[in-house]
C-alpha positions in Angstrom: 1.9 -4.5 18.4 -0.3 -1.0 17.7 0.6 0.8 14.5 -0.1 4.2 13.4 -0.8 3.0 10.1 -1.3 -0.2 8.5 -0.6 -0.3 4.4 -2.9 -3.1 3.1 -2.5 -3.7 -0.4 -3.0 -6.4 -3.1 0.5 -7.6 -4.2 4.1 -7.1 -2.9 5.4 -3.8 -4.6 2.4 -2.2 -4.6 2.7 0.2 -1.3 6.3 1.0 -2.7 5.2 1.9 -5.9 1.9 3.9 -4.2 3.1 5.1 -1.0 6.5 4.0 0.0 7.1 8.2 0.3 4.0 8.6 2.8 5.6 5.3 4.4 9.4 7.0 4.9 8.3 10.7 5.7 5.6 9.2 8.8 8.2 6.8 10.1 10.9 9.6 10.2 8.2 11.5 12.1 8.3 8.5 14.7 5.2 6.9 13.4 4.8 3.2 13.5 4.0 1.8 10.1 3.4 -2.0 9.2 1.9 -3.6 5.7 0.0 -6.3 4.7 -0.3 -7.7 1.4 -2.9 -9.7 0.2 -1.4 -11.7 -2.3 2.1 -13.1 -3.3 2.3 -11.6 -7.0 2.1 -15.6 -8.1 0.6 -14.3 -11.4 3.1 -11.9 -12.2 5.2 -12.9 -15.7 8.1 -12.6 -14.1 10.2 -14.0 -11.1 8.1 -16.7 -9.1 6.0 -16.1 -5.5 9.4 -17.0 -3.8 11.3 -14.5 -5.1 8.8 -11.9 -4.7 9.0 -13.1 -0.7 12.4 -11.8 -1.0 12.2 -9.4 -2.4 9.0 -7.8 -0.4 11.4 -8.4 2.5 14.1 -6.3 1.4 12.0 -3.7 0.4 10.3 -3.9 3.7 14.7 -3.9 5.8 15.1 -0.5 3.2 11.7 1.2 4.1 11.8 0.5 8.1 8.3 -0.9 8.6 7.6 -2.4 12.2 6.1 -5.8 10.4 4.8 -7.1 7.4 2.7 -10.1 6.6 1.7 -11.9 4.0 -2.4 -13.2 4.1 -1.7 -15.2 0.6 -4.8 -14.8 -0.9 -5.2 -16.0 -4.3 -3.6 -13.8 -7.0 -6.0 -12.5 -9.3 -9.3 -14.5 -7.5 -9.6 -13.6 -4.0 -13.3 -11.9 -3.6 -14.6 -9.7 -1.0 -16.6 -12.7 0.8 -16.8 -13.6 4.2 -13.7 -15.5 4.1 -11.3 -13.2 3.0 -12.9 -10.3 5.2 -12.7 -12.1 8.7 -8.8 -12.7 7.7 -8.5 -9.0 6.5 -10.4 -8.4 10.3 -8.2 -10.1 12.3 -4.9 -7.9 11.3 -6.9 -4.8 11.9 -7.6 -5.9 15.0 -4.3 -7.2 15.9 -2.5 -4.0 14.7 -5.1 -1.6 15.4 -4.1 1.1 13.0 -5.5 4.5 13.5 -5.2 5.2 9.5 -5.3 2.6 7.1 -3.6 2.6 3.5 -5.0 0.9 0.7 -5.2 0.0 -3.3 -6.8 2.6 -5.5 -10.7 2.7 -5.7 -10.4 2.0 -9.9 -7.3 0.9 -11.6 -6.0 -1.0 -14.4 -5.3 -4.1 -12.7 -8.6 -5.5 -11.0 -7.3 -6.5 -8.3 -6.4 -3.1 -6.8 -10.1 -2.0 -6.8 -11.5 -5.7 -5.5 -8.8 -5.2 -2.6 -9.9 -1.7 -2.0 -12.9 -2.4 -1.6 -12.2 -5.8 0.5 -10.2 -3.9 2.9 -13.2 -1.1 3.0 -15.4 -3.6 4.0 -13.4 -5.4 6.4 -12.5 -1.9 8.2 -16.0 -1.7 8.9 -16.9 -5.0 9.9 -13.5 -4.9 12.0 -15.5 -2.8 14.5 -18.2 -4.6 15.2 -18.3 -6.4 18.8 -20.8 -9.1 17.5 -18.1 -10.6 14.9 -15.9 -12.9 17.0 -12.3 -13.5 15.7 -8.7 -14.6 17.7 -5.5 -14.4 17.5 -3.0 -16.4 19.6 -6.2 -18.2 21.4 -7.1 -15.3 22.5 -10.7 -13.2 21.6 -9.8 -10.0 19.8 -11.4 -6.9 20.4 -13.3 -4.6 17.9 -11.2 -1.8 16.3 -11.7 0.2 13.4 -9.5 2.9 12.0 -10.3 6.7 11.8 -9.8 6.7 8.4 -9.5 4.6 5.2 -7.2 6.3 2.7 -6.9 5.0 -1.3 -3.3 5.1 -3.2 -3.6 5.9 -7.0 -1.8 3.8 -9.1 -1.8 3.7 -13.0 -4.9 5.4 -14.0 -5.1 9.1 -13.0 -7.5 9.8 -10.3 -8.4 13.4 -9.1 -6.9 13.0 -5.9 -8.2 14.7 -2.4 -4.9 15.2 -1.1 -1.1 14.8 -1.4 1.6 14.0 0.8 5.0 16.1 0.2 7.2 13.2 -0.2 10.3 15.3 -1.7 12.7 14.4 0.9 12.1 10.6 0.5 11.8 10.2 -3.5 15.4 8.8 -3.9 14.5 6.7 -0.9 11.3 5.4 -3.0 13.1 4.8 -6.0 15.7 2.5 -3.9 12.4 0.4 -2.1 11.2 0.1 -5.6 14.3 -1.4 -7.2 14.4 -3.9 -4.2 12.1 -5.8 -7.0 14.3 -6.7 -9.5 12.7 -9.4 -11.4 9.5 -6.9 -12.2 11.0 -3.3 -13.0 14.3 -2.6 -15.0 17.1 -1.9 -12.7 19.8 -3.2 -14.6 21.1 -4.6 -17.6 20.1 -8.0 -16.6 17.0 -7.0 -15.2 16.1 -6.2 -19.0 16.3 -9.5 -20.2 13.2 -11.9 -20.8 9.5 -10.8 -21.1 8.5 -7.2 -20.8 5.6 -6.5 -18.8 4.1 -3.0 -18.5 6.0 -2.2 -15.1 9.5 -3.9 -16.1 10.6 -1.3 -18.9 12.8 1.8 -18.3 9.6 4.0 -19.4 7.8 3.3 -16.6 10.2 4.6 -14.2 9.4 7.7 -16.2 6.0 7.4 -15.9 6.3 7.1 -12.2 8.5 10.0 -11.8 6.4 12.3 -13.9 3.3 11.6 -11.7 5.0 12.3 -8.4 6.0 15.8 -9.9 2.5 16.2 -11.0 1.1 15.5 -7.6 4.3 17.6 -5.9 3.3 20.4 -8.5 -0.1 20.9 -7.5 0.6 21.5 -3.8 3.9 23.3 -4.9 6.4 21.1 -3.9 9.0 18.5 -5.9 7.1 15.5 -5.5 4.1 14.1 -4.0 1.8 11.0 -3.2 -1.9 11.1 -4.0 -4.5 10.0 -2.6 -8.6 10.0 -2.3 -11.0 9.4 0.6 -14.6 8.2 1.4 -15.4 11.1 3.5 -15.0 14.8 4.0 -11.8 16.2 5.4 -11.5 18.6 8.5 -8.7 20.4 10.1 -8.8 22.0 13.7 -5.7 24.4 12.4 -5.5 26.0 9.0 -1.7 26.2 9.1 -1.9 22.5 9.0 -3.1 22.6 5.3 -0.1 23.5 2.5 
């Protein structure tokens, strides 16, 4: 299966809590979108790997993603090696994204930046004719995507562009609350240990950074995001 774009990110919930707006607004455009995430959250204080299984696949039936896989790299230890790079290769080959999502280059978790910069890596390696991987029993071509694109997460980062995501925000909000052991979505929800994500604040938080990235391109709410590279356009009237 060939995707338009292929989300690769370091725990379940975080391309809905990233870019789960960028995800709806592409697919209603007829895109194909697909994610992968790295690890299953098995260090998270709350819920267990299972649950978050479940609840990655909900999120996944509300969002309307062609696929998503789980590479179940260690929580909080995977490295950018050799290892995890050739597995990281062999999805970019299968899918052969032309644009390629991924954690934020510096953040307050460290895994977002080790699996930004993993998935970096591998997207350049992935192209490569000289690195052998398969799939299926089968040798896979090279591929590598057009562009690598970086979410922003907790800490603010200047971003080089954002995605209008007005129409879907209420649509982000319900992929979100598809975790319900790690945010507060309810009563029950509320109960046990708080983490940083699980109280009602940081559905504030969230909000108030979508208007900030909607308010600088002059729209209700937006996604931001950086790049490696310099940005063209053939057609002015395709900028905002």
């Amino acid at each position: 299966m060939k995707l338009d774009i292929l989300v690769m990110a370091a725990h379940p919930d975080d391309a809905e809590l990233s870019c789960s707006g960028t995800i709806f607004s592409h697919i209603a455009q007829g895109k194909k979108v697909g994610i992968i995430d790295l690890t299953q959250g098995e260090l998270g204080t709350r819920g267990t790997a299972e649950i978050r299984k479940q609840e990655a696949t909900h999120a996944a039936q509300i969002m309307g993603v062609a696929t998503r896989e789980n590479l179940k790299f260690r929580d909080g230890f995977f490295v950018n090696d050799e290892k995890h790079q050739l597995e990281v290769i062999k999805m970019i080959r299968k899918y052969q994204p032309e644009i390629v999502l991924t954690n934020a280059i510096r953040d307050r978790h460290p895994d977002h930046a080790k699996a930004a910069a993993l998935v970096k890596t591998a997207c350049f390696l992935a192209g490569l004719k000289r690195i052998e991987t398969d799939w299926d029993g089968e040798n896979q071509p090279a591929w590598r995507p057009q562009n690598i694109y970086y979410f922003i997460q907790s800490d603010y980062i200047q971003p080089d562009f954002v995605v209008d995501i007005s129409d879907f925000w209420d649509k982000k909000v319900e992929a979100i609350k598809a975790y319900s052991t790690q945010f507060h979505v309810s009563e029950e929800s509320a109960k046990g240990e708080q983490t940083f994500i699980s109280t009602p604040q940081f559905f504030y938080f969230l909000e108030a950074r979508a208007r900030e990235f909607g308010q600088a391109i002059r729209v209700r709410y937006g996604e931001g995001f950086t790049t490696d590279k310099q940005m063209g356009t053939r057609n002015l009237f395709d900028l905002l």
